[in-house]
TIVO-744635 format. One record per residue (C-alpha): chain; residue in one letter; residue number from 1; x, y, z. Coordinates in nm, 2 decimals. Example, Ala and Ser with C-alpha at 12.3 -4.5 7.8 and 13.67 -1.06 7.14 Angstrom:
<nodes>
NODE	cadena	residuo	num	east	north	up
NODE	A	A	1	1.23	-0.45	0.78
NODE	A	S	2	1.37	-0.11	0.71
</nodes>
This chain:
<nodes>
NODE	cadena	residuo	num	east	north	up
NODE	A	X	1	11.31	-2.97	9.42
NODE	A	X	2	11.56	-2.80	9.65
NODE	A	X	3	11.43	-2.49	9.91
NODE	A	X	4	11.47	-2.15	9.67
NODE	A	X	5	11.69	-1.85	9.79
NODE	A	X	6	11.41	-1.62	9.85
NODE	A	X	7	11.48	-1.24	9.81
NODE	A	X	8	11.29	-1.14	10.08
NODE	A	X	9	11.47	-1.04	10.41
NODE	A	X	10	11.38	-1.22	10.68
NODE	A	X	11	11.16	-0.97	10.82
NODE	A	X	12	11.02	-0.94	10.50
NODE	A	X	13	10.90	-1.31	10.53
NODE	A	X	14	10.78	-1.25	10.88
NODE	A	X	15	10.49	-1.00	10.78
NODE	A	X	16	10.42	-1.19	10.44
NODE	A	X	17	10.34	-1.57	10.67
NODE	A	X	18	10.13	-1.28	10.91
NODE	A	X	19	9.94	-1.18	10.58
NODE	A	X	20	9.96	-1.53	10.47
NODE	A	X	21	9.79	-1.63	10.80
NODE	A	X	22	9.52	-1.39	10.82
NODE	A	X	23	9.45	-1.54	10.49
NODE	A	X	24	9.43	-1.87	10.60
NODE	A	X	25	9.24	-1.82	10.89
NODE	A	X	26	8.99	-1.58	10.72
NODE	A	X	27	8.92	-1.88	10.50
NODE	A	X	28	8.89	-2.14	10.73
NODE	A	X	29	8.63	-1.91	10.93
NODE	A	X	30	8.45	-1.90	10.57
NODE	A	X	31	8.45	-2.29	10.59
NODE	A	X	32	8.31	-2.32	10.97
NODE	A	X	33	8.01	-2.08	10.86
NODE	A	X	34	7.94	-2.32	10.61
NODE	A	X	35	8.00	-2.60	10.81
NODE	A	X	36	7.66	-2.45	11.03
NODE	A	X	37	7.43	-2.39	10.72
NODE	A	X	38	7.56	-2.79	10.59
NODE	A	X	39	7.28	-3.04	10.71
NODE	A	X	40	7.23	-3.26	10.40
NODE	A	X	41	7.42	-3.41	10.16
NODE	A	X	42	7.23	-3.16	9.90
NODE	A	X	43	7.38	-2.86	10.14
NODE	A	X	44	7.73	-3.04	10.16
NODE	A	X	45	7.80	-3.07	9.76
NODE	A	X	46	7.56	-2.87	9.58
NODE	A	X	47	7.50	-2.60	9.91
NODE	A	X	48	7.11	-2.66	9.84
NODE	A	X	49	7.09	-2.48	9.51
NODE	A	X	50	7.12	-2.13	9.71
NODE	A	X	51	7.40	-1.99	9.57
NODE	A	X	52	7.33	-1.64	9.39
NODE	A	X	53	7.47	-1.50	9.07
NODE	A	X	54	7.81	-1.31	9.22
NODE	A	X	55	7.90	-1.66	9.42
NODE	A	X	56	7.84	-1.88	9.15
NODE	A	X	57	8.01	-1.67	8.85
NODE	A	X	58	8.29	-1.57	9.05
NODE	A	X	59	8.31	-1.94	9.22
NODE	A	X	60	8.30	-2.12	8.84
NODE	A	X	61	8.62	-1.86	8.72
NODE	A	X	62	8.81	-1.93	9.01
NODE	A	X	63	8.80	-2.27	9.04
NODE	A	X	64	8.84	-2.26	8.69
NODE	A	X	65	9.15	-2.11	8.62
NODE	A	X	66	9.35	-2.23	8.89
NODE	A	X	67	9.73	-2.18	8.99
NODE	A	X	68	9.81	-2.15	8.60
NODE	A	X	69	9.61	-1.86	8.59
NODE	A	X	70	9.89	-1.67	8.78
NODE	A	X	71	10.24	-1.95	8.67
NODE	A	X	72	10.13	-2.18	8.39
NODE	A	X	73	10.00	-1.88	8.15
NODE	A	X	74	10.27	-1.61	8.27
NODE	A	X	75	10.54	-1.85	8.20
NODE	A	X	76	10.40	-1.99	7.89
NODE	A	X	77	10.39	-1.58	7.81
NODE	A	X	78	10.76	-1.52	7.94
NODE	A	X	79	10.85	-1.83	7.77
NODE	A	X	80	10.74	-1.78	7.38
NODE	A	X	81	10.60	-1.45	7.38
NODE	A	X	82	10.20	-1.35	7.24
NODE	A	X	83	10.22	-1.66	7.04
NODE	A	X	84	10.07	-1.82	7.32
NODE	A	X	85	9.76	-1.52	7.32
NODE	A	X	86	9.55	-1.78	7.11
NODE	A	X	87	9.54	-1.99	7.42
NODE	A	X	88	9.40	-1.72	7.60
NODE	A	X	89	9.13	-1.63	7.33
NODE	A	X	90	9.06	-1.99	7.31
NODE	A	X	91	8.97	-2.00	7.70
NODE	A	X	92	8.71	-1.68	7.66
NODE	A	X	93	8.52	-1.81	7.37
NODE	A	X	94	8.52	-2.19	7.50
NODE	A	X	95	8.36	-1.99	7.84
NODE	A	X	96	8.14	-1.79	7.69
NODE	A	X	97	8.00	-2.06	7.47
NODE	A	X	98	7.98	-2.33	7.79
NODE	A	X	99	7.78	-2.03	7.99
NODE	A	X	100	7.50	-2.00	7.65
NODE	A	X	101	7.51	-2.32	7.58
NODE	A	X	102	7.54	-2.56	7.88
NODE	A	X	103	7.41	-2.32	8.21
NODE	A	X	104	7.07	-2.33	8.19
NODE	A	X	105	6.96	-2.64	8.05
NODE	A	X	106	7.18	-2.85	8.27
NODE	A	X	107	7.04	-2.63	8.57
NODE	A	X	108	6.65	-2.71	8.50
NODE	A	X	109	6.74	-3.07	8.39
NODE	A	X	110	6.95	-3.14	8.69
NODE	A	X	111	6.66	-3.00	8.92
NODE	A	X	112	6.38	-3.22	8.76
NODE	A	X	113	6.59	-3.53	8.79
NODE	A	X	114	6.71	-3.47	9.12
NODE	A	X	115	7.11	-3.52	9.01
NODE	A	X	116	7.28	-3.36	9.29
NODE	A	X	117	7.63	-3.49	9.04
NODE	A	X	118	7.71	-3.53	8.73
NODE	A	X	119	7.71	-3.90	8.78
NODE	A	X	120	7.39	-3.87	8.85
NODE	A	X	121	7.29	-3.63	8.62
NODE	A	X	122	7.42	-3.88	8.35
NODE	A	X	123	7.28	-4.20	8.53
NODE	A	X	124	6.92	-4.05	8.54
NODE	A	X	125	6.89	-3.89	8.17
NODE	A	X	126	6.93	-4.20	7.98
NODE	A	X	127	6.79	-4.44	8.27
NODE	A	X	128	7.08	-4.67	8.31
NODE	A	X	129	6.97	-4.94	8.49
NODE	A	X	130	7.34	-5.08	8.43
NODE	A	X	131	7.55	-4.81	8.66
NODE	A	X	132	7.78	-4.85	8.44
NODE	A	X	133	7.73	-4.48	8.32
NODE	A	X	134	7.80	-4.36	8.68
NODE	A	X	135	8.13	-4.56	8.74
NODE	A	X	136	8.26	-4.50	8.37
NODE	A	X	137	8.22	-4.12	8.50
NODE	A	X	138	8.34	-4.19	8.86
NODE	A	X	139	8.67	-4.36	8.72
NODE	A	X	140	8.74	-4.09	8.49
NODE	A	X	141	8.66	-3.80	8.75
NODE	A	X	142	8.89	-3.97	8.99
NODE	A	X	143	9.19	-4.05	8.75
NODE	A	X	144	9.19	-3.69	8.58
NODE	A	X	145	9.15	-3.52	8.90
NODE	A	X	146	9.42	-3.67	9.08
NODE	A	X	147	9.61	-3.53	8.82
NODE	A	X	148	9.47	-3.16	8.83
NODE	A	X	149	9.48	-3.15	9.23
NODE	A	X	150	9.83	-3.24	9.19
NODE	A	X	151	9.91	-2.97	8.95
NODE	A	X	152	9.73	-2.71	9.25
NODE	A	X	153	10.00	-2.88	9.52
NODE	A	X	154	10.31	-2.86	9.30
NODE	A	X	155	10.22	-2.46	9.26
NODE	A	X	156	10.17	-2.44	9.60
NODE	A	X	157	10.49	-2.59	9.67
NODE	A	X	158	10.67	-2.38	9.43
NODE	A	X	159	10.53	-2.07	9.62
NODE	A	X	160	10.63	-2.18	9.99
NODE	A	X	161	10.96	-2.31	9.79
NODE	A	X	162	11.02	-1.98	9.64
NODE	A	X	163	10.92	-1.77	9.89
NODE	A	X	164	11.03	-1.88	10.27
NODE	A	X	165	11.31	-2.07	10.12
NODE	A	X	166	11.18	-2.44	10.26
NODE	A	X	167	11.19	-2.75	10.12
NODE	A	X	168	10.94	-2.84	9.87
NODE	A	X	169	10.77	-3.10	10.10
NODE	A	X	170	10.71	-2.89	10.36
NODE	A	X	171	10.53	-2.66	10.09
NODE	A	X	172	10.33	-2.88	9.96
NODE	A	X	173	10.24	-3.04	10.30
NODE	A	X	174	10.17	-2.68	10.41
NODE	A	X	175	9.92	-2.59	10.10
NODE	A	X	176	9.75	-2.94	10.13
NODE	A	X	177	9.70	-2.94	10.49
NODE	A	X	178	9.51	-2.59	10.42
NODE	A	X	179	9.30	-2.68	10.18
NODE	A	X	180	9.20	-2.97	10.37
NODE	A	X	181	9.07	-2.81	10.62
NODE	A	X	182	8.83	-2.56	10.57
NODE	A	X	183	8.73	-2.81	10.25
NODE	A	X	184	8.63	-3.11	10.47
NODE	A	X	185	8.45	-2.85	10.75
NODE	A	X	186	8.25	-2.66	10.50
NODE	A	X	187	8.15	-2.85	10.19
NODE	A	X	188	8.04	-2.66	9.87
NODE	A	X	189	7.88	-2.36	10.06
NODE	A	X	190	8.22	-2.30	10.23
NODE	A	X	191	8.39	-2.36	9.92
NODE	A	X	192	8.18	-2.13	9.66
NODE	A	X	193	8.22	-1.87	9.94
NODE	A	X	194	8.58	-1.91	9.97
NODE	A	X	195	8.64	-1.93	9.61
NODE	A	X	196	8.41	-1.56	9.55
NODE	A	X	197	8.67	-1.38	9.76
NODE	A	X	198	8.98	-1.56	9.61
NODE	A	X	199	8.85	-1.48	9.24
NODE	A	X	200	8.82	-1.14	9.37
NODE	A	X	201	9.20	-1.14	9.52
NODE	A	X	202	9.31	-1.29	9.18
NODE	A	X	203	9.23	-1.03	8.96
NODE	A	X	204	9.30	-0.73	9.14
NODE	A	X	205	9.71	-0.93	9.21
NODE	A	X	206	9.69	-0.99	8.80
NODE	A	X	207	9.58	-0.65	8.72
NODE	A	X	208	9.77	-0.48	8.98
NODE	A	X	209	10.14	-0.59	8.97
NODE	A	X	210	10.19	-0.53	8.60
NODE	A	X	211	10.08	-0.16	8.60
NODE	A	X	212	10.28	-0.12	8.92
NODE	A	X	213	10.60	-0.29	8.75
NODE	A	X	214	10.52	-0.03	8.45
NODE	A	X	215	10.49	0.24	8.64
NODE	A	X	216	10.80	0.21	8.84
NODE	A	X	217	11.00	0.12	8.54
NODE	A	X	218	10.93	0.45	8.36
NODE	A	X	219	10.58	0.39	8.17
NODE	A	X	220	10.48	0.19	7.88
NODE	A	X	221	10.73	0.29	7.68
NODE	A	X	222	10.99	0.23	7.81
NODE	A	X	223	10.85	-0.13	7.96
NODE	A	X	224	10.78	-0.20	7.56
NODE	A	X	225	11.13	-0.13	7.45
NODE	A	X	226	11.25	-0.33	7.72
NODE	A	X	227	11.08	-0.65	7.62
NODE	A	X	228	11.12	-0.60	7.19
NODE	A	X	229	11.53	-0.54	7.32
NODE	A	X	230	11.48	-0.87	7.53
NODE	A	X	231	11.24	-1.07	7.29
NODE	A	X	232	11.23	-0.93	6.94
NODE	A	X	233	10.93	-1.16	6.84
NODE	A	X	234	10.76	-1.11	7.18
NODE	A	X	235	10.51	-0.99	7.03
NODE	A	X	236	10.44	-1.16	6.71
NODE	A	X	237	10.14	-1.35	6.70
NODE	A	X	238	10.19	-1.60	6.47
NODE	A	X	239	10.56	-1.62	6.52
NODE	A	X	240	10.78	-1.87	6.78
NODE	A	X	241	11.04	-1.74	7.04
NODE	A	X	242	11.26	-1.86	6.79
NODE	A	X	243	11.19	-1.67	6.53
NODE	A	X	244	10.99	-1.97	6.35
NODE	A	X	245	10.64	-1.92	6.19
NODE	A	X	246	10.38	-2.05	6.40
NODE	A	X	247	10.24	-2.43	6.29
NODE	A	X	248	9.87	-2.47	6.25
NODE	A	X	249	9.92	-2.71	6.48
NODE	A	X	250	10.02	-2.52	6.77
NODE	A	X	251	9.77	-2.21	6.68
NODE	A	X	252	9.47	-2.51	6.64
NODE	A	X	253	9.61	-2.64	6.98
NODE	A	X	254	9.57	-2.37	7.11
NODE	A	X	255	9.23	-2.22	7.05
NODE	A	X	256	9.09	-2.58	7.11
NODE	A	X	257	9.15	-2.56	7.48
NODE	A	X	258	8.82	-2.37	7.49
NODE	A	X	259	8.64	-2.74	7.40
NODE	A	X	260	8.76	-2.86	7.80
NODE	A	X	261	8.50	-2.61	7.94
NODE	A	X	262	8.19	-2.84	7.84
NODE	A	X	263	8.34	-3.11	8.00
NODE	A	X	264	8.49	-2.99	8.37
NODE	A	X	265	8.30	-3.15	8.66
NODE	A	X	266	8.32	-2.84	8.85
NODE	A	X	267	8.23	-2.58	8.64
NODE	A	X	268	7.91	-2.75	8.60
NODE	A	X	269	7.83	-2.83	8.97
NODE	A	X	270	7.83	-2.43	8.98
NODE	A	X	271	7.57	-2.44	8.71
NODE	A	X	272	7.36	-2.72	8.87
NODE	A	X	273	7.37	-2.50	9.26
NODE	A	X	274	7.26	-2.15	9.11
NODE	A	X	275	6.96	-2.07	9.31
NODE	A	X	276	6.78	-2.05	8.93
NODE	A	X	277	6.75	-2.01	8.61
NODE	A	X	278	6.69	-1.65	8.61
NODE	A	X	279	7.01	-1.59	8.74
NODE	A	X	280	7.24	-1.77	8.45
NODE	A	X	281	7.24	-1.42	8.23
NODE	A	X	282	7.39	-1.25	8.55
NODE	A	X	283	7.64	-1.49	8.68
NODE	A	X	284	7.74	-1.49	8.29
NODE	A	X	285	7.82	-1.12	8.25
NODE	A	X	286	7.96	-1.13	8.56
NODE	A	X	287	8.21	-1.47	8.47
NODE	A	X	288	8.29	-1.34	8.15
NODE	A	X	289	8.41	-1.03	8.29
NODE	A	X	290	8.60	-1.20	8.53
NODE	A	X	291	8.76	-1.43	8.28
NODE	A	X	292	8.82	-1.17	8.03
NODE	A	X	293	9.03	-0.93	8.31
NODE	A	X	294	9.22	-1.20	8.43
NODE	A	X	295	9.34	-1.32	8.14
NODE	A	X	296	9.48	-0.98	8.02
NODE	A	X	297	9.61	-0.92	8.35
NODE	A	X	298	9.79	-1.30	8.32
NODE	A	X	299	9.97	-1.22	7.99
NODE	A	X	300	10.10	-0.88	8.09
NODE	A	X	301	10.29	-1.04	8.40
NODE	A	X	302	10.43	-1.28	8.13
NODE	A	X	303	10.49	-0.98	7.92
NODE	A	X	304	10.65	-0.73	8.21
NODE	A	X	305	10.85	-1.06	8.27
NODE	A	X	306	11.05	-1.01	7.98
NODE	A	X	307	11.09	-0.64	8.00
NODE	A	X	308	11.23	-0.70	8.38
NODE	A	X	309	11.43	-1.00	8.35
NODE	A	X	310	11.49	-1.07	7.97
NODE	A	X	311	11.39	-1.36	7.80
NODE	A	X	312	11.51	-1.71	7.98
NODE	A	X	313	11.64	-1.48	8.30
NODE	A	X	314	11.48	-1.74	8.47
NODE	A	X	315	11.51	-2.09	8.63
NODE	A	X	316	11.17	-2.16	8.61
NODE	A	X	317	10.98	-1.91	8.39
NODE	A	X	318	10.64	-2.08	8.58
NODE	A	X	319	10.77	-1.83	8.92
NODE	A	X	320	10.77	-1.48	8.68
NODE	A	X	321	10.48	-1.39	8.90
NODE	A	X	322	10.63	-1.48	9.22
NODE	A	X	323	10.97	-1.30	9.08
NODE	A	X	324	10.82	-0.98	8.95
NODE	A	X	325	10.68	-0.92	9.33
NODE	A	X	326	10.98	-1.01	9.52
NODE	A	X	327	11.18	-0.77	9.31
NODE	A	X	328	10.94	-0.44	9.28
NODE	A	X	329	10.74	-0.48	9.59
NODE	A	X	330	10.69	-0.37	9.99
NODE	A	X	331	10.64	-0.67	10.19
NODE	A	X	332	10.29	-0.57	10.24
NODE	A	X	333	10.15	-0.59	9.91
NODE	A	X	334	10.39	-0.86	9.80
NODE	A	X	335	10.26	-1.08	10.11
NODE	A	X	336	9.88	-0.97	9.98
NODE	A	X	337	9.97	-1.09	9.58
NODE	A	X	338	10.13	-1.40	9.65
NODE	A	X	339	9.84	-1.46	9.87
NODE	A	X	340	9.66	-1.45	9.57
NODE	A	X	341	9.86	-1.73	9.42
NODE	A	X	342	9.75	-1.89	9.72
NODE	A	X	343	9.39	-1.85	9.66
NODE	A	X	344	9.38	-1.95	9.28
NODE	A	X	345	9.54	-2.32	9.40
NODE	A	X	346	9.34	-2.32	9.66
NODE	A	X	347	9.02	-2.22	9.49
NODE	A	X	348	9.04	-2.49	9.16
NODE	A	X	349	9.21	-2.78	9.46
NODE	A	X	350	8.90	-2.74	9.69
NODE	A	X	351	8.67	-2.76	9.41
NODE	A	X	352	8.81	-3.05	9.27
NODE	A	X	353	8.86	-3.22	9.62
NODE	A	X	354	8.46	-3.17	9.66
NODE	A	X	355	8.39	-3.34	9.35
NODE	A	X	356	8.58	-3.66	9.41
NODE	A	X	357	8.42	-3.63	9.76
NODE	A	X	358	8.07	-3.65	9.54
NODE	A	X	359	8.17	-3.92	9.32
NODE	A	X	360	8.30	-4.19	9.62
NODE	A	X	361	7.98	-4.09	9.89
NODE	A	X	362	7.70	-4.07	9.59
NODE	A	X	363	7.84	-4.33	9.34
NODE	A	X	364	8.00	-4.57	9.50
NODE	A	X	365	7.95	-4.54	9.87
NODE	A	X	366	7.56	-4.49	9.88
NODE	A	X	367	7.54	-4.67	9.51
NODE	A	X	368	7.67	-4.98	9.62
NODE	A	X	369	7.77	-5.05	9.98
NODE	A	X	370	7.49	-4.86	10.16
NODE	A	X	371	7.18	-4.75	9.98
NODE	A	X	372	7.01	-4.68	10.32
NODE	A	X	373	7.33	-4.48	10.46
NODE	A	X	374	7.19	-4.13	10.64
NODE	A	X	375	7.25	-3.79	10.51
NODE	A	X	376	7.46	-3.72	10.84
NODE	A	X	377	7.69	-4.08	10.77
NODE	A	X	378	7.75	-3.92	10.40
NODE	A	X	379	7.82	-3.62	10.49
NODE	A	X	380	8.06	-3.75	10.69
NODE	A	X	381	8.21	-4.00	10.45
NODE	A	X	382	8.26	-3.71	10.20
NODE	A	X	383	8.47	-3.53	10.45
NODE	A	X	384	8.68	-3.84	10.53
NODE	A	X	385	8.69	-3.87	10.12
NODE	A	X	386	8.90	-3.49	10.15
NODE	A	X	387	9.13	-3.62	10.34
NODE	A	X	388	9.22	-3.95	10.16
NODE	A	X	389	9.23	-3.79	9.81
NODE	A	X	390	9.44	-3.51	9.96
NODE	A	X	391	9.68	-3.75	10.08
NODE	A	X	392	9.71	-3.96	9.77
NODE	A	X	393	9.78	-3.62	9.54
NODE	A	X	394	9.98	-3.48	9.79
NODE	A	X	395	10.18	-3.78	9.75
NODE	A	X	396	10.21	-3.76	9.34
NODE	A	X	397	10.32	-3.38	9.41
NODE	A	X	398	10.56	-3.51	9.60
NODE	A	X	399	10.70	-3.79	9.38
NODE	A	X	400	10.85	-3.60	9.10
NODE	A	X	401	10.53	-3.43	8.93
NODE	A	X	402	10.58	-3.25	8.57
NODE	A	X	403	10.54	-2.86	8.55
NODE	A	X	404	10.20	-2.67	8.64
NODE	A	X	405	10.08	-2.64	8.22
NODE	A	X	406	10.18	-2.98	8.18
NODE	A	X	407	9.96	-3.15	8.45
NODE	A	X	408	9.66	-2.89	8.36
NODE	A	X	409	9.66	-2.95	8.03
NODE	A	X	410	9.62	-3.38	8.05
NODE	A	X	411	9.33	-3.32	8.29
NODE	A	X	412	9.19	-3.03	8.13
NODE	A	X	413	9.19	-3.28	7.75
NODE	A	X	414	9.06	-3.56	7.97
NODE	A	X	415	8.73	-3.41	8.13
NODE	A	X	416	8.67	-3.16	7.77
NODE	A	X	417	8.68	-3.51	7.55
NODE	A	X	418	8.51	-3.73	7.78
NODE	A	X	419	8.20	-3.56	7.90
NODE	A	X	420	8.18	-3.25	7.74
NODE	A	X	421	8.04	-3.41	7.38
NODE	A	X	422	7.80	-3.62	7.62
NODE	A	X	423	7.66	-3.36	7.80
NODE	A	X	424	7.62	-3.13	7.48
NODE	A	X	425	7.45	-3.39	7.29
NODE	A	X	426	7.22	-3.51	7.59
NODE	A	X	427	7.11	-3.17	7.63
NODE	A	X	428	7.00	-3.12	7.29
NODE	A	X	429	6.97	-3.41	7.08
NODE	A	X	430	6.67	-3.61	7.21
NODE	A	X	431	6.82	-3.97	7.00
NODE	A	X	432	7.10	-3.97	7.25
NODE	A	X	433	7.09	-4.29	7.42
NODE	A	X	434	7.27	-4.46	7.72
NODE	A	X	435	7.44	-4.73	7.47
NODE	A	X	436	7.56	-4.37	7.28
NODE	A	X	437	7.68	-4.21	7.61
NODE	A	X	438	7.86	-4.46	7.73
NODE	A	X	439	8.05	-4.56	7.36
NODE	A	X	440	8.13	-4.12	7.35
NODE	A	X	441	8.27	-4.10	7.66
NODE	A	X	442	8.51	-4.45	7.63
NODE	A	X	443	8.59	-4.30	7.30
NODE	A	X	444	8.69	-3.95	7.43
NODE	A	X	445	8.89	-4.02	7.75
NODE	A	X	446	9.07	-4.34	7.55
NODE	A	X	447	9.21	-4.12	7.30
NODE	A	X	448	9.32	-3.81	7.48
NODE	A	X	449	9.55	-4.09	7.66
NODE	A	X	450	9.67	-4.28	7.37
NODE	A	X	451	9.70	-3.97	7.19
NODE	A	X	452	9.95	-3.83	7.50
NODE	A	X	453	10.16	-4.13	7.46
NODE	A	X	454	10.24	-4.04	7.06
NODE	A	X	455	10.47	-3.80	6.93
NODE	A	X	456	10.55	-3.65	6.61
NODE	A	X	457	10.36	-3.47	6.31
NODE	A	X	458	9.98	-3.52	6.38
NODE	A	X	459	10.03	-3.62	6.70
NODE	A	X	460	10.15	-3.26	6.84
NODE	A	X	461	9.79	-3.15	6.81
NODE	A	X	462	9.66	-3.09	7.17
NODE	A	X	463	9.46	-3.44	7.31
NODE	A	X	464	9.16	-3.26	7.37
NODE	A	X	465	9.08	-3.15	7.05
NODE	A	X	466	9.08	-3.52	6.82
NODE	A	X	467	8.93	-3.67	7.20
NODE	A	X	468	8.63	-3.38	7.18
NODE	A	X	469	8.57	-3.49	6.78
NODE	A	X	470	8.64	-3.89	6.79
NODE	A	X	471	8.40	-3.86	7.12
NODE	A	X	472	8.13	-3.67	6.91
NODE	A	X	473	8.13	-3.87	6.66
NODE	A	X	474	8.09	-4.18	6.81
NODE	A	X	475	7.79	-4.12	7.04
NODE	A	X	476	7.63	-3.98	6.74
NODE	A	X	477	7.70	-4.23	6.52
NODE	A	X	478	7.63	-4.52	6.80
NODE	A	X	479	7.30	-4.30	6.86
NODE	A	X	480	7.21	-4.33	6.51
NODE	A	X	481	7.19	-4.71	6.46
NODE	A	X	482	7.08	-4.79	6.77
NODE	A	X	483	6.76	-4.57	6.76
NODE	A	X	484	6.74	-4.69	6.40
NODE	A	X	485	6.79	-5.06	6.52
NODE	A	X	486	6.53	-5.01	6.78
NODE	A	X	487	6.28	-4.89	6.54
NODE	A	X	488	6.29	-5.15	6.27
NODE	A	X	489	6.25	-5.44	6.55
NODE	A	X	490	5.97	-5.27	6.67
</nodes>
């Protein structure tokens, strides 16, 4: 990817990298705080189970809705119109129902095993005396979530790239190195923290620069003549940008991304660290809300989009964001909503960064190299483990990586199908076995990357959704006849 033309004068860029860097700094400060209250291995990657309602709701949207929030769904908007709305609905209900459903059992049953990870958390419910549990969920955490920390550093390079008008390498160098930093200082306490005030940063920028955009362009009505002249079947919600009735496929599709909540690694940490149980109903309303703000503000950028620059006025429809505050906006506040652009990679990268940190210190460092090893000696191989895994997806941003949607959207199938009908069923079905768990999640994660590979009728329905059902239906049926089996020998 070449260095972008930026619109901003050079001046302009000059007080946007000062905002930028205030940022920065602010947040590295956040992770040396955290690097003082980090003593155990329990501080460094569940922060003690301390965190309080506002942290840990704020902390699970933002590291849950990433840099798509604010390029993937705009330009999915700008692209096709309110078609893609049902993806957005799909999102709210999926966290809604992974807040009732998930939140506070897997808090008290975490606690009473002592599963500081989901490895473990796995490991210790169905006493698996094989590990083979805990590496089956190591491989897929580490696989999927190279791919979702390289979707963060390719927005992040789009951002620099479209910005300060550098080369994409330095971007992405620039993004990683940040994250890195106050990541590997501060551990989950740092990043929680940081993650609070970047959620906060996130929806005031969503909410914020369509109603500016509106208001300078002569009110609603005029904004929604704009966008039915540019895209007559903006709109329509059952209707293609092409004028095409929408398939079941795509509308299925696209609800089902709401399954991929049950299953995200670090949306449940944040359920595992709340300080209690009491809490959950809070840090609920409070997530919801969050969730249900953004989202509205994230489809009326992609909306303003098409009033402003008309439908396909851009390269890259994944930079309407970026594009609608270069053209409307003072430095200033443009410097302060690209900043948070910054803060939604950097609050779903840091999270993700911490939980491969978990998986290589807990389940394979400590699990099979050195059971003895000292809470300071894994604390400090889970901050070596940031910088490796930065490196590596740093390097597959910089190889060629697919768009922002695309890269979220493998992960986001991969986790939902592999662990989510696991952990559902292990929660609430008391017949759910090891043998079970194991067969669900090889079932899950096996077909949402066989089903990526195919192509054509069927196959167009989203990977997570025949994963999530294939996955369900083998650990119950596995769970069946081996619980039957065990009874009739005995």
């Amino acid at each position: 990817m070449d260095a972008a033309e930026s619109s901003f004068s050079m001046n302009d860029q000059l007080i946007i990298v000062l905002l930028f860097s205030v940022y920065i700094v602010g947040m590295i400060g956040i992770g040396l705080v955290g690097y003082l209250r980090t003593a155990t291995l329990g501080d460094y990657l569940l922060g003690g189970r301390k965190m309080g309602a506002f942290v840990t709701a704020l902390s699970a949207g933002a590291s849950d809705m990433s840099g798509w929030l604010l390029m993937g769904l705009p330009g999915a908007i700008f692209a096709a119109g309110l078609s893609e709305l049902w993806l957005g609905i799909g999102l709210l209900c999926g966290s809604w129902l992974c807040w009732m459903v998930v939140a506070s059992p897997l808090r008290r049953a975490s606690e009473e095993l002592g599963a500081l990870t989901i490895s473990d958390y796995f490991e210790f419910r169905f006493n698996d005396k094989s590990r083979i549990l805990r590496l089956l969920t190591a491989a897929f955490i580490l696989f999927f979530f190279m791919i979702y920390t390289t979707a963060g550093l390719v927005a992040g390079g789009k951002l620099f790239n479209s910005i300060f008008s550098i080369s994409y390498p330095v971007a992405v160098c620039i993004g990683t190195a940040t994250i890195i930093i106050y990541t590997m200082i501060g551990g989950f306490i740092a990043v929680c923290w940081t993650d609070a005030v970047q959620g906060v940063l996130m929806v005031g920028a969503l909410l914020a620069v369509p109603i500016l955009v509106v208001w300078n362009g002569g009110g609603l009505e005029s904004t929604w003549t704009d966008v039915i002249e540019n895209s007559p079947s903006a709109f329509a919600l059952f209707t293609n940008v092409d004028g095409g009735k929408l398939s079941t496929i795509s509308l299925i599709s696209s609800v089902g991304w709401g399954l991929g909540y049950f299953g995200m690694p670090h949306i449940l940490t944040r359920f595992m660290a709340i300080s209690s149980v009491d809490k959950v109903p809070l840090a609920r309303r409070i997530a919801i809300g969050w969730t249900t703000l953004s989202l509205i503000g994230s489809i009326c950028v992609g909306l303003v989009g098409i009033a402003v620059f008309g439908h396909g006025g851009l390269a890259d429809g994944e930079t309407v964001f970026i594009a609608l505050i270069q053209k409307a906006f003072h430095p200033v506040f443009a410097g302060i909503c690209l900043a948070a652009i910054l803060a939604a990679i950097m609050s779903t990268a840091d999270s993700q960064l911490l939980v491969c940190t978990s998986v290589i210190t807990e389940d394979i460092y400590r699990t099979f190299f050195k059971r003895d090893a000292s809470e300071s000696e894994l604390v400090m191989v889970g901050r070596a483990s940031v910088l490796v895994i930065s490196m590596i997806a740093a390097g597959m941003a910089l190889s060629g990586a697919r768009g922002v949607m695309d890269l979220v959207s493998y992960a986001w199938a991969g986790f939902g199908a592999a662990f989510g009908p696991v952990l559902i069923l292990s929660l609430y079905w008391k017949r759910m076995s090891s043998i079970s768990a194991i067969s669900g999640m090889i079932a899950g994660g096996a077909t949402v990357i066989i089903w990526k590979q195919l192509h054509g009728g069927i196959f167009e329905l989203y990977e997570l959704i025949p994963g999530f059902i294939i996955a369900t239906l083998t650990a119950l049926i596995f769970g069946y006849f081996v619980n039957n089996r065990k009874q009739c020998s005995s």
